[in-house]
N, C-alpha and C positions, 0 to 999 in steps of 0.2 A: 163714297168708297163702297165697292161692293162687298159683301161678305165673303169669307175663304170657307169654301167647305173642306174640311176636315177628309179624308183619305182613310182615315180609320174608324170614321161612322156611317153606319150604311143609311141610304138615304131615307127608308120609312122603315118600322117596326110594325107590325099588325099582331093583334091580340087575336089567338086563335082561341081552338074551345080545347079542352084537358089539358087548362095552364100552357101551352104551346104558343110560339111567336112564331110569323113569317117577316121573310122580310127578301126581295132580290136581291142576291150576287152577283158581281162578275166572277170570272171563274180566274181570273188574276188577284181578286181579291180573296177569296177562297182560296186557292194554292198558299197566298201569304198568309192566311191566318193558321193555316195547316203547318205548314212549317214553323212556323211560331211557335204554336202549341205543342209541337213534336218536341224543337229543342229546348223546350220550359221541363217539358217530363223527364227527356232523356239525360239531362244534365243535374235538374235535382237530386240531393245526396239526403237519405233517410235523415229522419232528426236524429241527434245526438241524446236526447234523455229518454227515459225510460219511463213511461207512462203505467206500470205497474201499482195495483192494488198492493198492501200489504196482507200479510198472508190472513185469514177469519180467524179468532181465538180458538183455542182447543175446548172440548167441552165440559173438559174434567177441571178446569179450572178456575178458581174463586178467589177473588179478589176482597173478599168480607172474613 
């Protein structure tokens, strides 16, 4: 049985230089990852909690 290559893995990866990958596209495959990635952005909704510090202590105040 032959192997299935996969549609969503592109066929080689290459390690460039400043951390960078190449690798060929089709340009059918690139439109679909672009769209993909569009409607991943445009449809996520902020998170809902509040990642806020609380406020620094005052300085005038002593706990001793």
């Amino acid at each position: 049985m032959a192997a299935h290559r996969s549609r969503n893995v592109p066929p080689r990866v290459t390690k460039e230089s400043d951390e960078r990958v190449f690798t060929p596209l089709s340009g059918r495959y690139l439109i679909a990852r672009l769209v993909s990635l569009h409607t991943v952005t445009s449809t996520t909704r902020p998170a809902a909690a509040t990642w806020n510090l609380p406020p620094p202590p005052t300085s005038g105040s002593s706990s001793a």
